[in-house]
N, C-alpha and C positions, 0 to 999 in steps of 0.2 A: 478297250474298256467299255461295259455296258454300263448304260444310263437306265435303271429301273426307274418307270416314269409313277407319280402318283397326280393324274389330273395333269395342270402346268408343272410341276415339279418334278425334280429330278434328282435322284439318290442313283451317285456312283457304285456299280459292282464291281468290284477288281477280278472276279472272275473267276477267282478260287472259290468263292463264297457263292453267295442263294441264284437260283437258275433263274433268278428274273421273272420274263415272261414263256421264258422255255419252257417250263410246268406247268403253264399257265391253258385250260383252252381256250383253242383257236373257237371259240362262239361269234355266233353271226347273230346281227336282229333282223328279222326277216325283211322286213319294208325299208328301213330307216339307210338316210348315201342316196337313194335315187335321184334322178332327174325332178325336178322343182315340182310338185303335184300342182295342178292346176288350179285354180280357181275359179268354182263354176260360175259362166258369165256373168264377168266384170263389168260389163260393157251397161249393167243398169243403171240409170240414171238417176240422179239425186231427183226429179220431176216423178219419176215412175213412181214412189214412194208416198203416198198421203201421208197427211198431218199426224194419223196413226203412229206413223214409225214402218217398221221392217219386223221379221221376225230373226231371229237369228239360231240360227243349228249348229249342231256339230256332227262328225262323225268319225270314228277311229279307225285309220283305215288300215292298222294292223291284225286287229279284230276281227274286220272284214277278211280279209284276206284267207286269215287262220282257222275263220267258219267257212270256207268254202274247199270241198275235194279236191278240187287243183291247187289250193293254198298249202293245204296238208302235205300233200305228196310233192310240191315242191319243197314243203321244210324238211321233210323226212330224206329227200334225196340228198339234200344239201347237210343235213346233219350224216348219215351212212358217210359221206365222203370227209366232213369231218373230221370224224372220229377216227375212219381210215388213218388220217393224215397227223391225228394226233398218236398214234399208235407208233406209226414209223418217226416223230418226234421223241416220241419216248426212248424207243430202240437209240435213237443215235444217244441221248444223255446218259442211259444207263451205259454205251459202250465206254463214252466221255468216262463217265467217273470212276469204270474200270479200270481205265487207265489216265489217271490221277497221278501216279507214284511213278511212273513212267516219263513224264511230262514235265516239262518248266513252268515256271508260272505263265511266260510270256506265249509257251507253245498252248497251254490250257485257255489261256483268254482269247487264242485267236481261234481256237477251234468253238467255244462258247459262243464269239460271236459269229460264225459261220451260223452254228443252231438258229441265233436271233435273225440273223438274214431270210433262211428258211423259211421260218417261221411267218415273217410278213410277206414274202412271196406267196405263200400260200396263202395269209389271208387277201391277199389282191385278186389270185386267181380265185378263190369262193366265194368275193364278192362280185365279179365280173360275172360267173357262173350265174349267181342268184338274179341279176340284174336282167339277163338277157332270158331267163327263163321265168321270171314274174312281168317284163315287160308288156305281157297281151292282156294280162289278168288286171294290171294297174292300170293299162290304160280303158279299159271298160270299164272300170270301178271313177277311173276319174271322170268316164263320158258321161255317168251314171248320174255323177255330183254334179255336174257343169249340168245339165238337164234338168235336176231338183231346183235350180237354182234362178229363179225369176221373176219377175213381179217386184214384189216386196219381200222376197224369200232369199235368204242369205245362208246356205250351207257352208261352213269351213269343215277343212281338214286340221285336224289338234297337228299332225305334223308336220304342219308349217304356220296355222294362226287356231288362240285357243282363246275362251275367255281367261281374263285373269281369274275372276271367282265362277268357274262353270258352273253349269244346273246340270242335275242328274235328266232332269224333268226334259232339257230340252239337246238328250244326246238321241240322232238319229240313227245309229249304228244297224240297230236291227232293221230299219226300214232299207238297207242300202244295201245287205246282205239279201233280204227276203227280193229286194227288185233283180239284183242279179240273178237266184237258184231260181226265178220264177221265169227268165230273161224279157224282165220289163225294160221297156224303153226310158222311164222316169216314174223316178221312186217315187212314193206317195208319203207325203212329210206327216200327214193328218190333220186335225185341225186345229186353227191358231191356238195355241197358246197363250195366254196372258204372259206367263213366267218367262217366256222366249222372244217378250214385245219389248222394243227400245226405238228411240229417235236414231240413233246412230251409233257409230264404234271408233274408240279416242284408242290409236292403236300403237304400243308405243315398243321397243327393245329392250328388255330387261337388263339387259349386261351393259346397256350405254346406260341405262341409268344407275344404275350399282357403280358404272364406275366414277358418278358424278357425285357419289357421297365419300366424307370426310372417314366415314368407319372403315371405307373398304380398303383406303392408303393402311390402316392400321391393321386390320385384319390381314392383307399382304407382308406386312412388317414380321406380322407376327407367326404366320405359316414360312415365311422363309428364314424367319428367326430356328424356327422346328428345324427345318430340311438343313439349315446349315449345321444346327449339335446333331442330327444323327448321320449325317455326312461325315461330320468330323469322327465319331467313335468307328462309323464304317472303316474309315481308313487306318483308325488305331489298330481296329484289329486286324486289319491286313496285314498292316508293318508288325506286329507281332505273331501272326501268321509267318511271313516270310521267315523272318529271324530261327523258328522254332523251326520251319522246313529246313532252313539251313545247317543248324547243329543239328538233325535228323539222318543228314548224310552219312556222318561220321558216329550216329548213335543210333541204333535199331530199336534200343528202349524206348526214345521217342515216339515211334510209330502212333500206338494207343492215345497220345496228347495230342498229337500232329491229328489223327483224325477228328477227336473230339474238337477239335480248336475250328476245325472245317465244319463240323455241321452246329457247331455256335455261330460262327462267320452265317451260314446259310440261314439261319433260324434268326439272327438280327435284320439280315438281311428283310426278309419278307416281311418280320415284323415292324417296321419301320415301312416298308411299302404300305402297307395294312392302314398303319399309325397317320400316316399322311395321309391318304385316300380317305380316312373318317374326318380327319380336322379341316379339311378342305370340303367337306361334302356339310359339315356341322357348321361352319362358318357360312358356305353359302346359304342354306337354310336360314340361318339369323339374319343374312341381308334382305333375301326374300321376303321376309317376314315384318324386316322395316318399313320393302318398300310397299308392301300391300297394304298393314296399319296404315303409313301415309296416305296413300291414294285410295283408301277406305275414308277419308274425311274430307275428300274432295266433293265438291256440289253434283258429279256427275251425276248420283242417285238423284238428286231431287229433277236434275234436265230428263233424266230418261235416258242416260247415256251408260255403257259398258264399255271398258276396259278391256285391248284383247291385245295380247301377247303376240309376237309374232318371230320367224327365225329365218333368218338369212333375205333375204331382200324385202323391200317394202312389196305387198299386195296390192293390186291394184282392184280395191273394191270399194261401190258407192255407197252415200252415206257416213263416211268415215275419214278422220284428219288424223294424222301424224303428229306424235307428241311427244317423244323422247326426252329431247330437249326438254321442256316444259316442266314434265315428270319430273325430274331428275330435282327443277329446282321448288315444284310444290313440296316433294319428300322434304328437301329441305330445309325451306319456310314456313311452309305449311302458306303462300299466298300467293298470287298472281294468276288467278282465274277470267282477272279482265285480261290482260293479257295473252291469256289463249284464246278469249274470246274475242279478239280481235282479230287473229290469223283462222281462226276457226268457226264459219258458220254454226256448227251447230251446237257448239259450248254457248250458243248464249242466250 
């Protein structure tokens, strides 16, 4: 039996009905899976930094990548192959649904989920592909950033630490793209910024804090409330699927219902994949959106301080304290700013 996923969530296919992700393409993001992008030396010291603050950058190193010829013609090989692969996907479904009428249910689910095995085999092998074939280009681009990065100059990568409220004013994308096609040793940032100046960066996990609020137990309630009614009609029509294949044997007039009843089955199918994947993406949106208001009325504006997001291990970068925890319970209360300013030189 396939499990059509939306996000966390999960809508059983019985396998007579919608192709899942078997129709679905096999799309790659070109950068994003890799190995941990670095961060240009960490190793500054909260001394190094005058009473000024730091400046703090960004750069997107997808962007990068995509502006450079080698970026290109890696994404172009890797989509050619693809498309390839989505091609000979195709060919096995449409043979599958040829022989449809041929087939039991249990023979049809089990070759359905053969497709879905396929299917992630293949995307393992074109992300392994990609990997080893950007791996020279990533890591120049990351010697690039770790080189920018000194003094009082703090470049991130948005694909692993972003501000919460970015500046346009202080994205260095193009300066990182121009030091590679130029093959500069270390980009040239320009000059300070005002809008890119702060004392430090309060850096905290978005999803440990979301899951420290009372809304999100409800908003889980209420997305798995969805998944369970259109689970439950999925299976209604199955079981009435079946029934009608079965008087079908013995009735040839069925045939025309019997099909129609399949590409309903298929067409709820997806729509309900559809359904979940927006309620879950409109849902997180509205937490996002609490917890930014919240930590939009925190003192950090008036310290000098910035908020910056980060994904999968803490960073080890100066100037900057870990606050998760913290976050979670200003969103809130909306209070306990001595208390970070206890654990946290520079909250105070």
């Amino acid at each position: 039996m396939n499990r059509a996923k939306g996000g966390d969530s999960t809508i059983e296919d019985s396998g007579q009905g919608g192709r899942g992700r078997a129709g679905a393409a096999i799309g790659l993001s070109l950068v994003m899976g890799l190995a941990s992008p670095v961060f240009a030396n960490t190793a500054v010291e909260d001394a190094a930094a005058p009473d000024d603050g730091i400046q703090v950058y960004t750069v997107d190193l997808r962007r990068a990548i995509l502006a450079t010829p080698k970026g290109r013609k890696i994404k172009s090989k890797i989509d050619r192959r693809r498309r390839a692969q989505e091609r000979k996907i195709r060919a096995l479904e449409e043979k599958l649904s040829r022989r449809k009428k041929t087939l039991t249910q249990a023979q049809f689910s089990t070759r359905f989920l053969e497709i879905q095995e396929r299917i992630d085999a293949v995307q393992s092998k074109l992300d392994a592909q990609q990997d080893r074939m950007l791996a020279p280009l990533l890591e120049r681009f990351r010697g690039l950033i770790e080189a920018a990065t000194y003094g009082t100059t703090v470049v991130l990568d948005t694909s692993v630490a972003s501000p919460l409220s970015p500046k346009a004013a202080c994205d260095r994308t193009v300066q990182l793209i121009r030091a590679y096609l130029d093959g500069e040793d270390r980009p040239s940032m320009g000059r300070r910024d005002p809008a890119c100046q702060t004392r430090g960066m309060l850096l905290l996990r978005l999803d440990q804090v979301l899951n420290g609020l009372p809304e999100t137990r409800a908003t889980r309630e209420g997305l798995d409330a969805l998944r369970d009614k259109r689970q439950a009609d999925i299976e209604r029509q199955r079981r009435e699927m079946a029934e009608l294949q079965a008087r079908a044997q013995s009735d040839a007039a069925l045939a025309p219902e019997v099909k129609a009843r399949r590409l309903q089955l298929e067409r709820s199918f997806q729509t309900y994949q559809a359904e979940i994947r927006q309620a879950e993406s409109e849902a997180r949106d509205k937490l996002m959106e609490r917890v930014r208001h919240g930590l939009a009325h925190a003192p950090a504006g008036r310290k000098e301080l910035i908020f910056v997001e980060y994904f999968g291990r803490r960073p080890d970068l100066a100037r900057s304290c870990e606050v998760s925890e913290w976050a979670g319970r200003w969103v809130r209360h909306r209070s306990g700013w001595s208390t970070l300013a206890s654990s946290c030189p520079l909250a105070r």
